[in-house]
ROMAR-283264 format. One record per residue: residue in one letter; z, y, x of N, C-alpha, C in turn. Coordinates in pm, whole numbers, padded with zeros to 5 digits, always signed. Example, Ala and Ser with C-alpha at 12.3 -4.5 7.8 and 13.67 -1.06 7.14 Angstrom:
<pts>
A+00780-00569+01319+00780-00450+01230+00780-00330+01320 S+00708-00225+01285+00714-00106+01367+00787+00003+01290 
</pts>
This chain:
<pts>
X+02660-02041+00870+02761-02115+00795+02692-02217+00704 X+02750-02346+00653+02700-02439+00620+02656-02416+00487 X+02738-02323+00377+02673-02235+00243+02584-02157+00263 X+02523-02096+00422+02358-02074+00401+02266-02122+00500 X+02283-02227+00485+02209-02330+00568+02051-02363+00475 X+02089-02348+00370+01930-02400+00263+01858-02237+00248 X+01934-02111+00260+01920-01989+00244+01788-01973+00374 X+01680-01922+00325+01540-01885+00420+01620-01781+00540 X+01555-01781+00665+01639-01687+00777+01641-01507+00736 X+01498-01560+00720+01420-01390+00686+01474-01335+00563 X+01479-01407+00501+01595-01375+00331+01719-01305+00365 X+01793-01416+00471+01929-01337+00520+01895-01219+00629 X+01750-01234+00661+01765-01071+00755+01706-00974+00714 X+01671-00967+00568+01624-00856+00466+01761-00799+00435 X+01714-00675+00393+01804-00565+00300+01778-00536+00146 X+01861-00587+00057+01875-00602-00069+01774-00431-00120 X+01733-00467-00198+01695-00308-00276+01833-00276-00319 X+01852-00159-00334+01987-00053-00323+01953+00053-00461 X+02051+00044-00512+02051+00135-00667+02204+00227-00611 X+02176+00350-00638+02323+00445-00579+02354+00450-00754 X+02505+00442-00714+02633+00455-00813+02585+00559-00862 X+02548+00616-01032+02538+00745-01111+02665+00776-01158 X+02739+00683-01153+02843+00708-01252+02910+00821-01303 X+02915+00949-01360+02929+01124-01364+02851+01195-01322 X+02725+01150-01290+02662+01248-01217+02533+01307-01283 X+02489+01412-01225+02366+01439-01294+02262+01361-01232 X+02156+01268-01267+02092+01195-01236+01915+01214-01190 X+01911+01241-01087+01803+01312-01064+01773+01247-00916 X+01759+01081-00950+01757+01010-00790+01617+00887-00837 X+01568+00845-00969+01566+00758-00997+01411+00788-01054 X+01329+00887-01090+01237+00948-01160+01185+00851-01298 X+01356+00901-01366+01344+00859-01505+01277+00949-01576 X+01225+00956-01727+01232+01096-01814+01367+01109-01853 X+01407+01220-01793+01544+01280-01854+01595+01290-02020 X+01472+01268-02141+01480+01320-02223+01501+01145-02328 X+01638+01191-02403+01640+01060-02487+01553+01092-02641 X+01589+00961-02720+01518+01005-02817+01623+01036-02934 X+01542+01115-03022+01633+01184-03170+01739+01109-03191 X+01829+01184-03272+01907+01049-03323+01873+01004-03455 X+01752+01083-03486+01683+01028-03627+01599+00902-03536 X+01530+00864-03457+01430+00783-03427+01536+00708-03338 X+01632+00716-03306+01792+00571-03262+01763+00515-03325 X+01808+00593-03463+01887+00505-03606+01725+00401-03656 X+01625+00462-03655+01525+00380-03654+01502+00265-03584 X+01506+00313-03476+01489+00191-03367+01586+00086-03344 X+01700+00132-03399+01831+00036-03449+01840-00028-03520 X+01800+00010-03649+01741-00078-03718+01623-00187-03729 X+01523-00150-03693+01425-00225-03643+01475-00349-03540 X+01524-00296-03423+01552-00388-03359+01644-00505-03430 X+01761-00471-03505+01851-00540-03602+01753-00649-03717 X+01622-00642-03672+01548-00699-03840+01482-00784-03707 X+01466-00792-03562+01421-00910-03473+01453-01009-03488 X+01348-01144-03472+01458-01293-03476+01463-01322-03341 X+01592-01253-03311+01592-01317-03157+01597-01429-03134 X+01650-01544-03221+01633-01704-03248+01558-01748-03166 X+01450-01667-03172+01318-01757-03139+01269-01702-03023 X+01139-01791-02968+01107-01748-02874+01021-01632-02878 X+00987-01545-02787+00852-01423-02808+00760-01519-02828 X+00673-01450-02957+00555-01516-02960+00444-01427-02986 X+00356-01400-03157+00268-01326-03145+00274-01151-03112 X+00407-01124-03182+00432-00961-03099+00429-00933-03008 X+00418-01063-02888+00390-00974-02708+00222-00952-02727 X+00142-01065-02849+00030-01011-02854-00024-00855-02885 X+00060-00848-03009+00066-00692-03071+00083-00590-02924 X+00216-00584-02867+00208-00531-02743+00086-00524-02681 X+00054-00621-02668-00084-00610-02535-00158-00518-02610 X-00201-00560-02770-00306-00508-02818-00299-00331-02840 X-00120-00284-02867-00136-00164-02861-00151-00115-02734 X-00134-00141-02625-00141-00093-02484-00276-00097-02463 X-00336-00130-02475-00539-00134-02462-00555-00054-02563 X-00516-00006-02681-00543+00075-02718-00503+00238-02703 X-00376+00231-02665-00333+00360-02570-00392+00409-02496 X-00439+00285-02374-00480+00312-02287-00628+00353-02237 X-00707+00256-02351-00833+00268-02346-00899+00175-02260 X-00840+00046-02288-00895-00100-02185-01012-00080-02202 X-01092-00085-02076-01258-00098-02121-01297-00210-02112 X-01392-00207-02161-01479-00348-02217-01516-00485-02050 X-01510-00556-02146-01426-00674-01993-01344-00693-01977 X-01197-00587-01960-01134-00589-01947-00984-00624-02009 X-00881-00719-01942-00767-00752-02053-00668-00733-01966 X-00543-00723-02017-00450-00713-01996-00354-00838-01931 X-00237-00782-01856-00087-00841-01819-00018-00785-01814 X+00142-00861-01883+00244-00777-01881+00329-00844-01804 X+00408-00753-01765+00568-00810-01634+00648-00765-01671 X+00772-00786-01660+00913-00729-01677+00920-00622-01577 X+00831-00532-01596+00833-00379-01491+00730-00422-01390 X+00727-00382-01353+00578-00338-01216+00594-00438-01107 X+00773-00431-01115+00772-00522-00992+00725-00661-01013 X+00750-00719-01134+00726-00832-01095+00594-00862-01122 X+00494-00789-01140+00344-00797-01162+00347-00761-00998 X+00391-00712-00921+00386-00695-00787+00368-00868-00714 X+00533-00869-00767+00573-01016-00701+00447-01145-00747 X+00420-01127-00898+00336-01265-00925+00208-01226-00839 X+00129-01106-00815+00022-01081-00733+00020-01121-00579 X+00140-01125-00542+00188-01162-00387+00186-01336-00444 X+00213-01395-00511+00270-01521-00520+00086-01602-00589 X+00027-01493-00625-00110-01569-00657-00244-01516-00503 X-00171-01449-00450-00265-01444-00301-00209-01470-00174 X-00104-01572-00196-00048-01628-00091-00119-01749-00060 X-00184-01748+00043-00251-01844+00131-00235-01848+00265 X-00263-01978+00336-00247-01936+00514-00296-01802+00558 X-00223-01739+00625-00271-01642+00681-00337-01508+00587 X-00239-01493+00502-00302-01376+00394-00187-01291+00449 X-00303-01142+00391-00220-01043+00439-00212-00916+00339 X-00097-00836+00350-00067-00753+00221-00070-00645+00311 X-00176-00504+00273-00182-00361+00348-00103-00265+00210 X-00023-00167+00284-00029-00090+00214+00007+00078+00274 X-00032+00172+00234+00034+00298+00348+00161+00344+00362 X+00226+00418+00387+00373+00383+00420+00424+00519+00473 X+00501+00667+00419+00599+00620+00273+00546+00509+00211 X+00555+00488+00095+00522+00425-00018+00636+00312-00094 X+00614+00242-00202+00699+00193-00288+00769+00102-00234 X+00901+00076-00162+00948-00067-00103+00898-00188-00132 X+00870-00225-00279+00863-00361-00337+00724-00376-00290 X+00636-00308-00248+00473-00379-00210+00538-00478-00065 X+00637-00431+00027+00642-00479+00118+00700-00605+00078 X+00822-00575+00019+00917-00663+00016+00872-00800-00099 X+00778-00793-00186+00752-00889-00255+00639-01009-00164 X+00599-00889-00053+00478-00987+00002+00571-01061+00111 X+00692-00999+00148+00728-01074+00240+00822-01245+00175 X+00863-01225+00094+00953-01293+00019+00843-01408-00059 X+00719-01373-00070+00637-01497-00101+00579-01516+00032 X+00591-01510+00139+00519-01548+00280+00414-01508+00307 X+00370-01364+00277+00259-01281+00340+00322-01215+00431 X+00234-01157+00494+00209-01078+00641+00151-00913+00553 X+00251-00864+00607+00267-00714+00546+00227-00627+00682 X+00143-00523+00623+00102-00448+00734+00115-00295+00692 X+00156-00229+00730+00194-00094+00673+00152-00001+00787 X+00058+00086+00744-00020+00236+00772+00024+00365+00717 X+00074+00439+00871+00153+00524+00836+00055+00670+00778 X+00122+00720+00706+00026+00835+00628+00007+00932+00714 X-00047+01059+00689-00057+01148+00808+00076+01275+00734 X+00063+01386+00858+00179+01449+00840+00197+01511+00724 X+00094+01569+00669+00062+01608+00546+00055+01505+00395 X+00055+01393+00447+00073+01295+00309-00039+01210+00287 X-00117+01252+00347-00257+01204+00287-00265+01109+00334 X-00356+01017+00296-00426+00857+00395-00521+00915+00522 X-00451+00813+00642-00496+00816+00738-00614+00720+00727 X-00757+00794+00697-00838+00685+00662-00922+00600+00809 X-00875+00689+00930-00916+00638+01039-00866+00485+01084 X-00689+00495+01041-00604+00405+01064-00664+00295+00998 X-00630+00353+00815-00680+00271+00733-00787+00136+00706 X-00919+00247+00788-01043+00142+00783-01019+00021+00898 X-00949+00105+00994-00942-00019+01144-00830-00102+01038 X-00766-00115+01011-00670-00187+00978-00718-00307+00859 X-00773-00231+00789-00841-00323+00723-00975-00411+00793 X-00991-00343+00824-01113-00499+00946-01047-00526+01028 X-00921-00532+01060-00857-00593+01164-00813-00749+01075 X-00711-00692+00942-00638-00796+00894-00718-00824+00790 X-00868-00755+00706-00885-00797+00590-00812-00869+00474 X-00706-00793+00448-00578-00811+00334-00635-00864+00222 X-00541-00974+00146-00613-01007+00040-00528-00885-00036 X-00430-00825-00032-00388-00709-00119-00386-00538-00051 X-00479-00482-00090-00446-00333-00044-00411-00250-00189 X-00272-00211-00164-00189-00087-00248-00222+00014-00220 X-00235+00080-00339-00255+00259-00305-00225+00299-00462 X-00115+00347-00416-00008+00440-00530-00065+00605-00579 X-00083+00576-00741-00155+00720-00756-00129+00760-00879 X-00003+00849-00882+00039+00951-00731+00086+00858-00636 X+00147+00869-00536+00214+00834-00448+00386+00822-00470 X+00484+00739-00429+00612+00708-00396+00634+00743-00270 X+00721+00804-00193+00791+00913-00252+00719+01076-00269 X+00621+01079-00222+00546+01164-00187+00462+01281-00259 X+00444+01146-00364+00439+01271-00527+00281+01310-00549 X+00200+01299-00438+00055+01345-00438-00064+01216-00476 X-00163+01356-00502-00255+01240-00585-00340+01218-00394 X-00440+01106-00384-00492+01138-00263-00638+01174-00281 X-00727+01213-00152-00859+01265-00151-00954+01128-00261 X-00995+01170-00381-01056+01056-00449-01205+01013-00317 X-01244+01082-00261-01421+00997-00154-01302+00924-00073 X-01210+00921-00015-01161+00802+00066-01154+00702+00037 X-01069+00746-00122-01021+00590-00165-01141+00541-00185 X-01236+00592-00249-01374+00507-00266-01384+00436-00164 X-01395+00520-00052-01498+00439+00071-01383+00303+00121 X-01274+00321+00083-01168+00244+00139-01182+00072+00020 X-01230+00153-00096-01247+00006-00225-01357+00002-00115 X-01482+00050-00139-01600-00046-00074-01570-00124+00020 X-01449-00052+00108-01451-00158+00221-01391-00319+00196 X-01286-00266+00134-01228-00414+00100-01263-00450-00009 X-01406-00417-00110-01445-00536-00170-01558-00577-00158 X-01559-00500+00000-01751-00601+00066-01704-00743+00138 X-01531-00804+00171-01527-00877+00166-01423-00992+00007 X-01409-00951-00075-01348-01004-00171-01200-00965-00190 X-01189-00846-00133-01023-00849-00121-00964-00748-00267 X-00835-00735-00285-00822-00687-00402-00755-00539-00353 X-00757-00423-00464-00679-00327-00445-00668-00261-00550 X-00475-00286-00541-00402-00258-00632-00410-00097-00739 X-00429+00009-00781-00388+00072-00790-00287+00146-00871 X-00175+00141-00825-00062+00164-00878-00047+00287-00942 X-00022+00310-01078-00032+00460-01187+00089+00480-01248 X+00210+00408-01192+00330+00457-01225+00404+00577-01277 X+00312+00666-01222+00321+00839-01258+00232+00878-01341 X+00165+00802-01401+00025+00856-01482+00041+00955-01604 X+00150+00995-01659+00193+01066-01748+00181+01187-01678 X+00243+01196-01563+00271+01348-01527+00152+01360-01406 X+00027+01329-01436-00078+01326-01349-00175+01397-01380 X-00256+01475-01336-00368+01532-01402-00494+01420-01365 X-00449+01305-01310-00569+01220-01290-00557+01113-01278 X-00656+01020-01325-00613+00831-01393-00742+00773-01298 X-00752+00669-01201-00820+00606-01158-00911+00537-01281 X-00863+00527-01408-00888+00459-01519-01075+00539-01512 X-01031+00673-01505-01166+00783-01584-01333+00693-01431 X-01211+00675-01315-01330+00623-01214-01399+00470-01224 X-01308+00396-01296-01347+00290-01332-01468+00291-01485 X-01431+00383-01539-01545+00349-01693-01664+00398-01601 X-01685+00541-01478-01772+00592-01451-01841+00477-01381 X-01773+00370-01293-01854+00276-01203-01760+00188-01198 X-01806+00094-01311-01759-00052-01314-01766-00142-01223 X-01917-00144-01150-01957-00236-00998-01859-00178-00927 X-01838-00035-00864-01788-00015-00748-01612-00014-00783 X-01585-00065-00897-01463-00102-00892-01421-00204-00966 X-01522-00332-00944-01515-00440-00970-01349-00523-00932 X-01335-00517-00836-01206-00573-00746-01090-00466-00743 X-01105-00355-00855-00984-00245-00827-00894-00358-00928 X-00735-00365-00958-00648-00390-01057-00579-00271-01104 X-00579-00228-01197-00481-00095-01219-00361-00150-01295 X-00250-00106-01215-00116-00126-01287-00032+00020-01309 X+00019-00020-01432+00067+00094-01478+00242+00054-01522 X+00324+00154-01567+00469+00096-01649+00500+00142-01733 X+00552+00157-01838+00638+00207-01956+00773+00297-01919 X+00801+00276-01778+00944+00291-01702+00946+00475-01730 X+00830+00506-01658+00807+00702-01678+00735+00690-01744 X+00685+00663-01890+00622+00708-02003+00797+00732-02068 X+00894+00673-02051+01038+00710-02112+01121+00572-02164 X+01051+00438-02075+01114+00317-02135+01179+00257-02030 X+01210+00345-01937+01277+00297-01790+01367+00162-01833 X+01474+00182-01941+01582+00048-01939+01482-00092-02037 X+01360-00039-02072+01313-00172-02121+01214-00254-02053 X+01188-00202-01913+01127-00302-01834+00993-00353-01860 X+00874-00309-01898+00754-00329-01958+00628-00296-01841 X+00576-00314-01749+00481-00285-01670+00371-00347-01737 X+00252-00297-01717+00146-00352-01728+00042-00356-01620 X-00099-00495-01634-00187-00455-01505-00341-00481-01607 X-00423-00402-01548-00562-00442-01636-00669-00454-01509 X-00711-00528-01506-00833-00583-01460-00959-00720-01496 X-01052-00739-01461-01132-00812-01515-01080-00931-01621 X-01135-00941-01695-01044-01033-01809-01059-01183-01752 X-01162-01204-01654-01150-01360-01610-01055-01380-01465 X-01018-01286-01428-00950-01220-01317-00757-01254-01373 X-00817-01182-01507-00699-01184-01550-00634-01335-01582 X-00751-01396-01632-00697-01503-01721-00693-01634-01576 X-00640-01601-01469-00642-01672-01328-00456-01644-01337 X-00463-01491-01328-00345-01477-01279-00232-01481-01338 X-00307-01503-01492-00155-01544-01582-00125-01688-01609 X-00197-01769-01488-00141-01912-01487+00022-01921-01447 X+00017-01812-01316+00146-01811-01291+00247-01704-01373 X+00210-01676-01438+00339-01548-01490+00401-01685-01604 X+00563-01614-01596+00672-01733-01644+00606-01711-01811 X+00616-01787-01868+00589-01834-02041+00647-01680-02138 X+00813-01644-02117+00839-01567-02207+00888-01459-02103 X+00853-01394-02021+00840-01273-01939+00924-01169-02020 X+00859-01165-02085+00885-01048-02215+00961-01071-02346 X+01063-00987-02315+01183-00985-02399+01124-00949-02553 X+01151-01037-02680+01099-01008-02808+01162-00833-02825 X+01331-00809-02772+01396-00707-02793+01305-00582-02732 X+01255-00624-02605+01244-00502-02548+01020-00529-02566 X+00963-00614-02597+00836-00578-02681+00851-00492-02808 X+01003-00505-02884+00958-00438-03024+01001-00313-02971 X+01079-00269-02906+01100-00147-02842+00996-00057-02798 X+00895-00125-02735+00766-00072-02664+00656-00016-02733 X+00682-00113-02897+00572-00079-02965+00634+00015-03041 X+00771+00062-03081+00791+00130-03149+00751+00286-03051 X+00740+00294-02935+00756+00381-02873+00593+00423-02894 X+00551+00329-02850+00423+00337-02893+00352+00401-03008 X+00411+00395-03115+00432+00431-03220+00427+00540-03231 X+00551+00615-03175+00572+00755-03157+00529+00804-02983 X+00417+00781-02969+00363+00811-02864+00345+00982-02808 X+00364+01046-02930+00351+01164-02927+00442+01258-02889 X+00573+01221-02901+00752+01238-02920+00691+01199-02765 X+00693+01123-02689+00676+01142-02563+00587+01159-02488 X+00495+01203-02529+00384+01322-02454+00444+01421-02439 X+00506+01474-02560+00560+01593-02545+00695+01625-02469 X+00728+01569-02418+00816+01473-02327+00793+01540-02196 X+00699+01430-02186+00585+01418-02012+00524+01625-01996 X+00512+01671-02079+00460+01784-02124+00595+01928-02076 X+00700+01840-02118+00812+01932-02106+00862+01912-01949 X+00839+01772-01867+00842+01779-01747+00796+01844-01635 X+00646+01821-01669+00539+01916-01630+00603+02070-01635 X+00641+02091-01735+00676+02247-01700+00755+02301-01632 X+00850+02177-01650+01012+02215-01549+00967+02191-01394 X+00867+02103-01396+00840+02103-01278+00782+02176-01180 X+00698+02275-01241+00567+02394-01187+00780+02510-01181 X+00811+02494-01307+00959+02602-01255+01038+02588-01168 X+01071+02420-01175+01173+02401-01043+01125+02452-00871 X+01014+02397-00897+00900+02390-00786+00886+02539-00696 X+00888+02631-00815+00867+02768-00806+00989+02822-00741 X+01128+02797-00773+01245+02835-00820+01320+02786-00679 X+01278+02614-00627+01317+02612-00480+01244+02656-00373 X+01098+02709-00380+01100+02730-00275+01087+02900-00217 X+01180+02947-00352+01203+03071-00283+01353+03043-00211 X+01416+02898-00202+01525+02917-00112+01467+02939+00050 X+01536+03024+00108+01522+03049+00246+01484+02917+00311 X+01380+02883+00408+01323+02752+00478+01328+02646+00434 X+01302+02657+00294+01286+02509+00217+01152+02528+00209 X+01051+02374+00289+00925+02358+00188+00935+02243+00036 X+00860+02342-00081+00851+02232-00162+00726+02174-00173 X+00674+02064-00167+00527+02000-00162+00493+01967-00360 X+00329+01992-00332+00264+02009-00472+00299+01847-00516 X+00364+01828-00687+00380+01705-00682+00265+01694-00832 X+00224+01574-00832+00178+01477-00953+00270+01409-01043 X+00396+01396-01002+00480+01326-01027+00568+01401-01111 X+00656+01314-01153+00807+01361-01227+00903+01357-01128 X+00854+01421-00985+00926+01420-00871+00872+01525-00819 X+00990+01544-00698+00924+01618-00584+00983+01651-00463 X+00915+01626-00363+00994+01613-00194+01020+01754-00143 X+01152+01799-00104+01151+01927+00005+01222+01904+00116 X+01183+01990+00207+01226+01946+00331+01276+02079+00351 X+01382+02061+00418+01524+02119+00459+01497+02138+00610 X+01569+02275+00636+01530+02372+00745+01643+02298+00822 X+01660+02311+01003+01793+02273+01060+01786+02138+01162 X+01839+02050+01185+01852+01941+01283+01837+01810+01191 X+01809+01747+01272+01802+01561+01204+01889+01525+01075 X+02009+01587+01105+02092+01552+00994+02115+01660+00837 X+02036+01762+00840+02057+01837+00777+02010+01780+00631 X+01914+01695+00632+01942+01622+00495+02037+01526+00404 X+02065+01532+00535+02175+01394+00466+02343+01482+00399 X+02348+01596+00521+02459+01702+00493+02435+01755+00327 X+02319+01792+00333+02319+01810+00222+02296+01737+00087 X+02225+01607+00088+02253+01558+00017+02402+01497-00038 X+02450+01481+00087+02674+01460+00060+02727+01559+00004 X+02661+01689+00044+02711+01784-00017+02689+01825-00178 X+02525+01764-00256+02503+01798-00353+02615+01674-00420 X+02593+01513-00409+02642+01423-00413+02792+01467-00461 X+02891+01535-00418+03042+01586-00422+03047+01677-00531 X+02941+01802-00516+02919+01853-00692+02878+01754-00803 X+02826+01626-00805+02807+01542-00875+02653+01554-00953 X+02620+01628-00800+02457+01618-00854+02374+01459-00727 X+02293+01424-00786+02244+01291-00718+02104+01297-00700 X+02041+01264-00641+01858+01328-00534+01901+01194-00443 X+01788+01163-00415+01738+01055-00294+01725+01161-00205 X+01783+01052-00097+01781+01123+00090+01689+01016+00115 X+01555+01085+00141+01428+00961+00179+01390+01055+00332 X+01512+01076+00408+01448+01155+00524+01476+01078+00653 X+01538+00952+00609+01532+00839+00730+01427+00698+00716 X+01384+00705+00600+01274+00648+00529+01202+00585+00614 X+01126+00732+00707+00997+00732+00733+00973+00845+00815 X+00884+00857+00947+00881+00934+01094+00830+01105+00938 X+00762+01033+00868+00697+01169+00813+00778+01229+00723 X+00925+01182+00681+00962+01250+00549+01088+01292+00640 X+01097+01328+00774+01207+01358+00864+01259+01490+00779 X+01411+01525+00758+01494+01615+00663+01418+01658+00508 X+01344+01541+00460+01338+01546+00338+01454+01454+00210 X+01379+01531+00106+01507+01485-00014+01401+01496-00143 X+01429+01330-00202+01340+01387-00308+01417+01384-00439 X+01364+01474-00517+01412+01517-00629+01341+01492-00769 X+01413+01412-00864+01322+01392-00950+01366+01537-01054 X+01257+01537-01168+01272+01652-01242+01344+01628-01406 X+01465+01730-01411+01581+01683-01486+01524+01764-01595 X+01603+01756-01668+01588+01850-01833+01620+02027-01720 X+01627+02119-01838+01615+02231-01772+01789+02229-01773 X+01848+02201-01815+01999+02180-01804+02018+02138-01656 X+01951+02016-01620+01997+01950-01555+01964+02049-01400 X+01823+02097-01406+01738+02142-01306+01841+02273-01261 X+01893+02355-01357+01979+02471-01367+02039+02394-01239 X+02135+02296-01347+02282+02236-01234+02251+02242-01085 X+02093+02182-01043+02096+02153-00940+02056+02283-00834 X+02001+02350-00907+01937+02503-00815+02102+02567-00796 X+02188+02564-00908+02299+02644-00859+02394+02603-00773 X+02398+02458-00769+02447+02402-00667+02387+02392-00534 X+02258+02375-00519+02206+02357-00390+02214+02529-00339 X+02182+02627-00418+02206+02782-00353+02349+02779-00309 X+02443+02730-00326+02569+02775-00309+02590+02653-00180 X+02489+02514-00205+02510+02428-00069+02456+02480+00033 X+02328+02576+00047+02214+02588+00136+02322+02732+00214 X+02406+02794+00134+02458+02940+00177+02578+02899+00272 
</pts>
């Protein structure tokens, strides 16, 4: 039609990213932290925010930001910071600063939609390696694949999306050496790093050379700032200071920087947080898989995948079925050949976790 005639083809033959309706439900699709804050530290943060000049443009407080996030985090020396309005779009500007003829974006697959979809939408060539049955990197696949296409971007999510696991740390090594004996970059994505017992960060102070070309990106989203949109990426500071030619001028909302730092602030209020997840999670964990032919897999995450006993469709039955009690879980079991009658579940308050064990015993019976 002549109104999408200027519209790219491949644009109109993509599938929008998809957010499912919460509206009443218990929310356990999205791997938020379930846990809000006091209503003594609202009224704080209400105020505070009320004393912003939104007037104006962001200016030195996205500095403050950066500066408390290197200090959270423990930027090591060399190293500086970038911030995005969430992960994704530190995704998207990374696709949009290694787009050249014939560049190519690897990543393994489960894994996060937006690695694909940002490389395709800036005009890379996306190549996706399927994991093995167990979750892990197929590092056989892996290495051919990478000397096949030598990607200027290889992703590797840690933990993993949807999958929840940390992977074998000697692969990924041998997998950086490979792609930065020719200059290529690799991402590593720490989205889950709260509820992780392990930070690519601790491998980088140990060997700076051999992870010269790593980028680590991280978000605020599961530290507990999901609605304020704050991702961050740290890598070489001259690296850095390339790739923030292209990031837009005011990225970052003055509202949702003073938000970040206040959180920051009380950094502790959500450790203990991430701390209380962790526990529900080793319980939930425990708690489903004494249901009859459910496996539950070990997660890293503020998630976790089980797979459901029965025929092709038995995930989806049951996810309609939890869905109608007004409990809500991702059906990621058409996803992907490997997550066949899985459902993943993020981990709710113990309220929430209750709701869902008593409902799924009474769905599974």
């Amino acid at each position: 039609m002549s109104y999408l005639k200027h519209i790219r083809r491949d644009l109109q033959d993509m599938q929008a990213y998809t957010v499912q309706d919460a509206s009443g439900m218990v929310k356990l699709d999205a791997m938020e932290n379930p846990h809000r804050l006091s209503a003594e530290l609202q009224a704080q943060l209400g105020e505070r925010l009320g004393a912003v000049a939104v007037n104006r443009y962001p200016g030195s407080r996205i500095d403050d930001l950066k500066r408390a996030i290197a200090q959270h985090t423990g930027l090591p020396q060399g190293y500086s910071l970038m911030l995005g309005n969430g992960s994704d779009e530190l995704i998207s500007l990374l696709s949009m600063a290694c787009q050249m003829p014939g560049a190519v974006a690897l990543a393994p697959e489960p894994g996060f939609v937006m690695y694909a979809m940002s490389a395709k939408l800036q005009g890379m060539a996306y190549v996706p390696v399927s994991l093995r049955d167990d979750f892990e990197l197929d590092e056989p696949a892996m290495t051919q694949a990478i000397a096949k296409h030598q990607p200027a971007i290889v992703y590797l999510a840690y933990p993993n999306n949807p999958t929840a696991n940390l992977w074998d740390a000697n692969v990924m090594r041998r997998l950086i050496a490979q792609v930065s004996a020719y200059g290529g970059w690799v991402v590593l994505d720490e989205a889950y790093q709260p509820f992780s017992s392990d930070t690519w960060l601790t491998e980088i102070n140990r060997d700076p050379q051999a992870n010269a070309q790593v980028m680590l990106m991280r978000t605020l989203s599961k530290f507990g700032l999901a609605g304020v949109r704050i991702g961050y990426m740290l890598a070489r500071t001259e690296v850095i200071a390339q790739l923030d030619k292209i990031r837009p001028p005011y990225n970052i909302s003055l509202l949702n920087a003073e938000c970040a730092l206040f959180a920051l602030e009380h950094a502790d209020v959500f450790e203990k947080q991430a701390q209380d997840v962790c526990h529900e999670r080793q319980r939930l964990s425990q708690r489903l898989a004494a249901f009859k032919g459910v496996t539950v897999y070990p997660s890293q995450a503020n998630m976790m995948l089980l797979r459901l006993p029965g025929d092709d469709d038995a995930a989806t039955r049951v996810f309609t079925a939890l869905k109608s009690q007004n409990i809500l879980v991702k059906n990621v079991s058409k996803m992907h050949p490997v997550l066949h009658h899985c459902l993943r579940i993020t981990v709710g308050t113990s309220t929430e976790n209750d709701q869902l064990l008593s409902a799924l015993q009474e769905v599974l019976a």
